[in-house]
C-alpha positions in Angstrom: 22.5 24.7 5.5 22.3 21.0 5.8 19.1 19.0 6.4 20.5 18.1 9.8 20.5 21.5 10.8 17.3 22.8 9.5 15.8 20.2 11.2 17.1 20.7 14.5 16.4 24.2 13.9 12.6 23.7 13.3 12.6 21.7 16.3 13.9 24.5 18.2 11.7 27.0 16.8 8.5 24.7 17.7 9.7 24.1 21.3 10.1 28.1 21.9 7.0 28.5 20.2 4.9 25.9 22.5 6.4 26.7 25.4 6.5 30.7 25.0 2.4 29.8 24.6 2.6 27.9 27.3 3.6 29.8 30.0 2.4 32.9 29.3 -1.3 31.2 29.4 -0.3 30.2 32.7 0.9 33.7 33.7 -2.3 35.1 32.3 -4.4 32.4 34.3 -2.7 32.9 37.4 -2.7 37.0 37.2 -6.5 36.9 36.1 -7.2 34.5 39.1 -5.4 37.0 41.5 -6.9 39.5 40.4 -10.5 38.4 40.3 -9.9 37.6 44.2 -9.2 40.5 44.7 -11.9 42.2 43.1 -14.1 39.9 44.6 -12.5 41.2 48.3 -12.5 44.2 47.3 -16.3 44.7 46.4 -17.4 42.7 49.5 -15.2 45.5 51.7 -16.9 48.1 49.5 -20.4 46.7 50.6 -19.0 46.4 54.0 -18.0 49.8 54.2 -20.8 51.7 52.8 -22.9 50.2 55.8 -20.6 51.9 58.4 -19.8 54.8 57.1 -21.6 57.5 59.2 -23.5 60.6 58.1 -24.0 62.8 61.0 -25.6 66.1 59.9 -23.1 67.9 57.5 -20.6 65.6 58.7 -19.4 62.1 57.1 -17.3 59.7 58.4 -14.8 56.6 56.9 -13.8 54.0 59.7 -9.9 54.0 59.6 -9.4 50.1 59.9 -7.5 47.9 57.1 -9.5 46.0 54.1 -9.0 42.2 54.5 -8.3 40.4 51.2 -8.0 37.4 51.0 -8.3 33.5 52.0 -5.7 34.5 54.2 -7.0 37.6 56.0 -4.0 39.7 54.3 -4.5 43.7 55.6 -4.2 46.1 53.4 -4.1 50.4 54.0 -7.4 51.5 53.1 -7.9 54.6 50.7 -11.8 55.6 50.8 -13.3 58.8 49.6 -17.2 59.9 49.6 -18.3 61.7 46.5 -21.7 64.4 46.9 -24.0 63.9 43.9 -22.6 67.2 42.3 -19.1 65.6 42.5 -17.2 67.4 45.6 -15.2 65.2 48.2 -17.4 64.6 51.4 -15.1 63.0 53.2 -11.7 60.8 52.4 -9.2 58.6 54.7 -5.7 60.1 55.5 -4.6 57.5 52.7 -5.1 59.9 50.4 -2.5 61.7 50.8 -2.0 63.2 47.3 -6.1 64.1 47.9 -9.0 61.7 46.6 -9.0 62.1 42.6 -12.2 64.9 40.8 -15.0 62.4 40.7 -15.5 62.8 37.0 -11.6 61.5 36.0 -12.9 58.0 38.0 -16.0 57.6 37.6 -17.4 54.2 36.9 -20.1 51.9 36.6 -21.0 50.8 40.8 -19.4 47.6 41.4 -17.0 47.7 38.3 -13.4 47.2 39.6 -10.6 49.5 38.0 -7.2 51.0 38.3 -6.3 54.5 39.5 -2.7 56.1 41.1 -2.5 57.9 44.3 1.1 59.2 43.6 3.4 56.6 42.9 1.1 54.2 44.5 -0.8 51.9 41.7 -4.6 50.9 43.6 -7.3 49.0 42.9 -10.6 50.6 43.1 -14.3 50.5 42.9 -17.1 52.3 43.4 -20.3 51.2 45.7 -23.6 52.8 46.8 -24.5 54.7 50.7 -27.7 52.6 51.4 -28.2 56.1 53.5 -27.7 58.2 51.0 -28.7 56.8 46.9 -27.1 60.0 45.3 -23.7 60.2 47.2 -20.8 57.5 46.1 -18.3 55.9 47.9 -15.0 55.0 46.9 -13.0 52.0 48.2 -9.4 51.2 47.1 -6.4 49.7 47.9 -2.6 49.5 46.8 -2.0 46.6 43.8 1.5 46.4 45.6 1.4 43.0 46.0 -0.3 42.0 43.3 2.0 43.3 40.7 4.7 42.0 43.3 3.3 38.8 42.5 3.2 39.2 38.5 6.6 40.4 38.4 7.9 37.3 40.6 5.6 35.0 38.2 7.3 36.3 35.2 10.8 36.2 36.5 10.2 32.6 37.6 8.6 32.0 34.5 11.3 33.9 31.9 14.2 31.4 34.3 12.1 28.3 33.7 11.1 29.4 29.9 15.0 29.9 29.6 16.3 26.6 31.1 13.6 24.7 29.5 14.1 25.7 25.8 18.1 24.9 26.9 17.6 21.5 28.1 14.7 20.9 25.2 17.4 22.2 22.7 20.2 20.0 23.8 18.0 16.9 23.6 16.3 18.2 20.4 20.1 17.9 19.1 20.6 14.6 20.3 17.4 13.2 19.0 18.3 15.0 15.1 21.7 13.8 15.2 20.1 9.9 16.1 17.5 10.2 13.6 19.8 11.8 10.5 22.8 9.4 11.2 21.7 7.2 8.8 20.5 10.2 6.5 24.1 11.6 6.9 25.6 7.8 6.2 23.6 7.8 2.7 24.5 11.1 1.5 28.5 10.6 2.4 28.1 7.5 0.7 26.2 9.1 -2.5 29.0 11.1 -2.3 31.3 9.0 -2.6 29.6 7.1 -5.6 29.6 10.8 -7.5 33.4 10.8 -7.3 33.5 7.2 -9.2 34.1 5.2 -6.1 31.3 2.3 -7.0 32.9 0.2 -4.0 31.2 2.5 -1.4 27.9 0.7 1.0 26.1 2.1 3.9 26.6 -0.1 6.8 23.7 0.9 9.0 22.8 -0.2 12.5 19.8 1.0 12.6 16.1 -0.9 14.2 13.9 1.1 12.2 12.9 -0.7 9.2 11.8 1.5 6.9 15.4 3.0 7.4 17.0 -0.5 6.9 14.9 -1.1 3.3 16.4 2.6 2.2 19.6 1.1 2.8 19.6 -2.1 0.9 17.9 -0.3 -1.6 20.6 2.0 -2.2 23.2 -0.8 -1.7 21.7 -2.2 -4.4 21.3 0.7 -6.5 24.9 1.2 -6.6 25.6 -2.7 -7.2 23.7 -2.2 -10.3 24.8 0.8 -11.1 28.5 -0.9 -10.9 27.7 -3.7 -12.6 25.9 -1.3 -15.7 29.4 0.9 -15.5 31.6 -2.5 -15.9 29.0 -4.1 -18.3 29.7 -0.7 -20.3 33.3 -0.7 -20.1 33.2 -4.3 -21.6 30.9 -3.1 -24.6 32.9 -0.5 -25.2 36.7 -2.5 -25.2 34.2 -5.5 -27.3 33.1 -3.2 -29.5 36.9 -1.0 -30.2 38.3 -5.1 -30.7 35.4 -6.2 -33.1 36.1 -2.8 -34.7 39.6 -3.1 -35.2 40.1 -6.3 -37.1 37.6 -5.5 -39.9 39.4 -2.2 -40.2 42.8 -3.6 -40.0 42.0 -6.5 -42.7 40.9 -3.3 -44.9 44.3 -1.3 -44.2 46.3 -4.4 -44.6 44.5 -5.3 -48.3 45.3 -1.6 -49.4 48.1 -1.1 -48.1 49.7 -4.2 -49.7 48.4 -3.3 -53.4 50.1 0.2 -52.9 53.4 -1.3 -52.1 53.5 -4.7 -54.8 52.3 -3.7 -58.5 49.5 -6.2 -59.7 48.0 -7.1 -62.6 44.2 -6.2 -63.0 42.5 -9.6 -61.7 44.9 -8.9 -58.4 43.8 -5.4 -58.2 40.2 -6.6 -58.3 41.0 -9.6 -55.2 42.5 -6.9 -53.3 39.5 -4.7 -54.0 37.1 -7.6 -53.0 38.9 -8.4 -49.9 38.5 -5.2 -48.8 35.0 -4.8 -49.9 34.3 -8.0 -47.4 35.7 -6.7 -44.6 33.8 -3.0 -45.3 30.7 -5.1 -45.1 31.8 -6.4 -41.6 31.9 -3.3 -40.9 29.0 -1.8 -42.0 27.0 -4.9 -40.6 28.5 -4.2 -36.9 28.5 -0.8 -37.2 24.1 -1.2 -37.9 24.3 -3.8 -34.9 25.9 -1.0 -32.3 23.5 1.8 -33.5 20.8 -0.7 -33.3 22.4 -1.8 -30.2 22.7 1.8 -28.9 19.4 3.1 -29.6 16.8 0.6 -28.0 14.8 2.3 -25.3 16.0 5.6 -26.7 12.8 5.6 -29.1 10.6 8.5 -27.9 7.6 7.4 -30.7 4.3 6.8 -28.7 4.1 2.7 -28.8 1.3 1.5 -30.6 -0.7 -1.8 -31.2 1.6 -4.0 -33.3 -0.3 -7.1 -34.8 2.7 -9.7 -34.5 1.6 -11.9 -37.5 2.7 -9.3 -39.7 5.9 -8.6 -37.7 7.0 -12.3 -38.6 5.9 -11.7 -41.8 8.0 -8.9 -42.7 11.3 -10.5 -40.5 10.9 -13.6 -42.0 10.8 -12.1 -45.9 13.9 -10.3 -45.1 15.7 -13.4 -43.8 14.8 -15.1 -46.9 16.5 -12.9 -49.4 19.5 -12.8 -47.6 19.9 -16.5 -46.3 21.2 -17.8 -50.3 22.0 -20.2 -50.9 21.0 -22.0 -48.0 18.5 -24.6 -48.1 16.4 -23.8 -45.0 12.1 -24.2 -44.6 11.1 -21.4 -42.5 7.7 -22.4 -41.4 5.4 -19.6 -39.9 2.2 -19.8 -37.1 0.4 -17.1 -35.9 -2.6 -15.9 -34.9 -4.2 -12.3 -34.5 -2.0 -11.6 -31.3 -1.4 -7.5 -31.1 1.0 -6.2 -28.6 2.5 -2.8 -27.6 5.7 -1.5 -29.0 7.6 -0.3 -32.2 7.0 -2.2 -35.0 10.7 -1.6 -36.8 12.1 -2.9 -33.2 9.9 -6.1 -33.2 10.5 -6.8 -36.6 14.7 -6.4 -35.7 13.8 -8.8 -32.6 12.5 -11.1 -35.1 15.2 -10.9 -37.6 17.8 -11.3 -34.8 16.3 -14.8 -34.0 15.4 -16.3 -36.8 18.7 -15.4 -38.8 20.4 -17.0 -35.7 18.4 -20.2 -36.4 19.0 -20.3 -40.5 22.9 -20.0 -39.3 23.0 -22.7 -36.8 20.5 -25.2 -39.0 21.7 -27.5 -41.5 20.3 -27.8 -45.4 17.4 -29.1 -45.7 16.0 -28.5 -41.9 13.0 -26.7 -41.0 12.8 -23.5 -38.6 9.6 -22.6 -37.5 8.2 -19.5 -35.7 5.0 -19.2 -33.6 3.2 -16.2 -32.0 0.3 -16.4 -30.0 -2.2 -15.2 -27.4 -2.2 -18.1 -24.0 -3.6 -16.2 -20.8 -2.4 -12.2 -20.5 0.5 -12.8 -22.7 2.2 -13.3 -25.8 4.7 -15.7 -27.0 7.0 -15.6 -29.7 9.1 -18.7 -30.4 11.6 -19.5 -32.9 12.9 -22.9 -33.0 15.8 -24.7 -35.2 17.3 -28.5 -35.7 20.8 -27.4 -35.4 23.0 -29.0 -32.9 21.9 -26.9 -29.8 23.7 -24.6 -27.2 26.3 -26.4 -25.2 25.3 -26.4 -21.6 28.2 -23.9 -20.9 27.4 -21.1 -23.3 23.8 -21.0 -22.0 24.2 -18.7 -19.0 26.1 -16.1 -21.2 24.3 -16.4 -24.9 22.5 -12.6 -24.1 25.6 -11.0 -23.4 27.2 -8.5 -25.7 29.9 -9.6 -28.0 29.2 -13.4 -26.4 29.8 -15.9 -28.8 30.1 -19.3 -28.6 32.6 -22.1 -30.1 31.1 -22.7 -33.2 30.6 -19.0 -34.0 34.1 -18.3 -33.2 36.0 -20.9 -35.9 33.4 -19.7 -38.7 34.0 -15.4 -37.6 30.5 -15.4 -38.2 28.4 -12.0 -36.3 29.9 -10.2 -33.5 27.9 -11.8 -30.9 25.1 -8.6 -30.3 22.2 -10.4 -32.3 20.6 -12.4 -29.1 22.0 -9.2 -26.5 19.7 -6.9 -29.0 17.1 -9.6 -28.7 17.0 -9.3 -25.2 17.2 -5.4 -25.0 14.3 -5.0 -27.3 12.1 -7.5 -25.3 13.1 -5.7 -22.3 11.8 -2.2 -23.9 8.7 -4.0 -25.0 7.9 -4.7 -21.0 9.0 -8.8 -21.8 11.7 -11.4 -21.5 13.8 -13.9 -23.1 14.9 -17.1 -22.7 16.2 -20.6 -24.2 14.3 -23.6 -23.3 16.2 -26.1 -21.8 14.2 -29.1 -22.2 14.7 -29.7 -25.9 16.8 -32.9 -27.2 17.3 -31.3 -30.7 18.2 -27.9 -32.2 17.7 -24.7 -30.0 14.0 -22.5 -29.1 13.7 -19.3 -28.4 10.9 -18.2 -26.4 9.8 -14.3 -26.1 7.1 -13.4 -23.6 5.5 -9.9 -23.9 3.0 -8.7 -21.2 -0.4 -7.5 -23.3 -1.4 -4.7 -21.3 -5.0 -4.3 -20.3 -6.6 -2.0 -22.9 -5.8 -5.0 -25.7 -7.0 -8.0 -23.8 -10.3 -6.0 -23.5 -10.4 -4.9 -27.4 -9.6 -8.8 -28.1 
């Protein structure tokens, strides 16, 4: 059942509901009113009538003239019976044609109106007092023909207009749930659509509400970047099966070539060390991909991370594997802690400073900083290479993204700076190149220090 029929369902149900309460509080209203008038007429006839009833000797009579009900002086047939103390029939109107009913299957309280059948005719009775005579009882009733005349017209009118009104109310209450789900209905085709791989789909949405127009763009965005993270993974995936293949191709090609030529022993051995080289291309981009693959995946709790000894660490490890160049790797930090995974941070580290030892010349200094300036940290690593070209800047973070220079040396496979902005992006920070410098390239890393550190600090 779809949301735009339960809906309009519920509003159905509620409009029966109300209007089922509705007007059967006005039928009970209206029915209690008419009968309260009558009671009211028929007690005041009661009084009347137990002031002319004669008793003359062993002989009573009952006046034979219609009870008026009434605001407008109605007549109706008068059935009247007097009742002896001991309970025998003194005298009764020819009304009674089925004989006034044994005094102790009516009896009531004086003055309490209640119902009573003389045949098939329903009445309305009640019982009032001979000022003449305290022990005897008369009994004054007449027919609730037109009273339940009146109920059942009140309930017909009331079942036709209950009817026609939950009709109409139902047709508009389908109208009114097919205006306000439209744009419900537009998302869902279109989520629909996006489940079946086509990315192109949007909502186009004319509606004034704006809380329904926000859903929209949201969504329209959504699926923008969910397109975009679809195509950026289609690229990683034919950037990393190409980076893949030449590594593996130069180690087929080596081997292959020494199983079809005989060599001596030191040709052997080249062959053996070319192929070695290229295995440890691989192996290095295969590390980068996993490393690559598993940021954010890390389900460790994060934990306080003092950043001094993150450089520390990073910077050691870039040392013994940056022979023989000749670069000073100058270090300042202070006692700046942030959030995170220390084995990422350290990676992020690497990443940037192994980047600057291969883009400085001999003899040049890199130096990294970390430290605390308002509610974050910063992390900068800067060289006195040559500098990014103005064109490579826009596209330095993306995966496999490497510029001239790294291209003629085949040096990397252009995922150091995209891991480097993945991490800081898991860490809740950012990355970014300075544009302002006349000399070399700095890296600038700002993590947010959450609350709980700046108040320990």
């Amino acid at each position: 059942m779809t949301f735009r029929t339960r809906l309009f369902l519920a509003i159905t149900l509620l409009l029966v509901v109300t209007l089922g309460t509705a007007f059967a509080s006005v039928f009970v209203v209206v029915h209690r009113s008419e009968l309260r008038d009558l009671d009211e007429a028929l007690f005041e006839a009661a009084q009347e009538e137990a002031l002319e009833i004669v008793v003359a000797g062993n002989e009573t009579q009952i006046g034979g003239n219609p009870v008026s009900t009434g605001d407008d002086g109605s007549r109706l047939v008068k059935y009247a019976a007097v009742y002896a103390a001991d309970g025998h029939v003194l005298a009764q109107t020819p009304s009674f044609s089925c004989g006034a009913p044994p005094l102790d299957t009516v009896l009531h309280r004086r003055g309490v109106p209640f119902d009573l059948t003389c045949g098939s005719v329903n009445l309305r009775a009640v019982f009032a007092r001979l000022p003449q005579h305290e022990e005897d009882r008369l009994l004054l009733a007449v027919p609730r023909t037109q009273l339940d005349d009146d109920a059942r017209f009140l309930i017909q009118t009331m079942v036709v207009a209950l009817v026609s009104s939950i009709a109409i109310g139902a047709v508009v209450a389908r109208l009114l749930v097919r205006g306000l789900t439209r744009d419900h209905e537009a998302i869902a085709t279109v989520a629909r659509r996006v489940a079946n791989g086509d990315l192109k789909a949007r909502i186009s949405t004319k509606s004034k509400n704006p809380e329904m127009v926000q859903l929209t763009r949201d969504v329209d965005e959504m699926i923008i970047r969910l397109e975009q993270l679809v195509h950026s993974q289609e690229r990683f995936v034919a950037h990393a099966a190409h980076e893949l293949r030449s590594p593996v191709t130069a180690i087929y090609g080596e081997l292959s070539l020494a199983l079809r030529k005989t060599r001596d022993a030191p040709g052997y051995r080249q062959a053996i060390e070319h192929a070695l080289e290229s295995t440890k291309q691989l192996k290095s981009l295969a590390e980068e991909l996993l490393v690559f693959a598993r940021i954010g995946a890390n389900e460790a709790k994060l934990a306080p991370v003092r950043l001094s000894e993150v450089v520390a660490s990073a910077v050691s490890a870039v040392k013994d594997a940056m022979a023989p160049r000749v670069v000073v790797i100058d270090t300042s930090c202070d006692a700046s802690f942030i959030e995170g995974h220390a084995r990422d941070l350290e990676r992020l580290v690497r990443n940037l400073v192994e980047n600057a030892v291969r883009h400085s010349p001999d003899g040049s200094h890199v130096t990294v900083t970390a430290s605390t300036v308002d509610d974050e940290v910063r992390l900068s690593v800067a060289d006195e290479g040559s500098g990014i070209p103005e064109a490579d800047r826009a596209r330095i973070f993306e995966p496999f993204f490497r510029g001239a220079a790294d291209r003629a040396s085949e040096e990397g496979a252009g995922l150091g700076l995209a891991i480097v902005s993945e991490i800081a992006r898991a860490h809740r920070g950012q990355v970014h190149l300075e544009s302002d410098r006349k000399k070399g390239a700095c890296f600038v890393v700002r993590f947010a220090v959450p609350p709980a550190l700046v108040e320990s600090a």
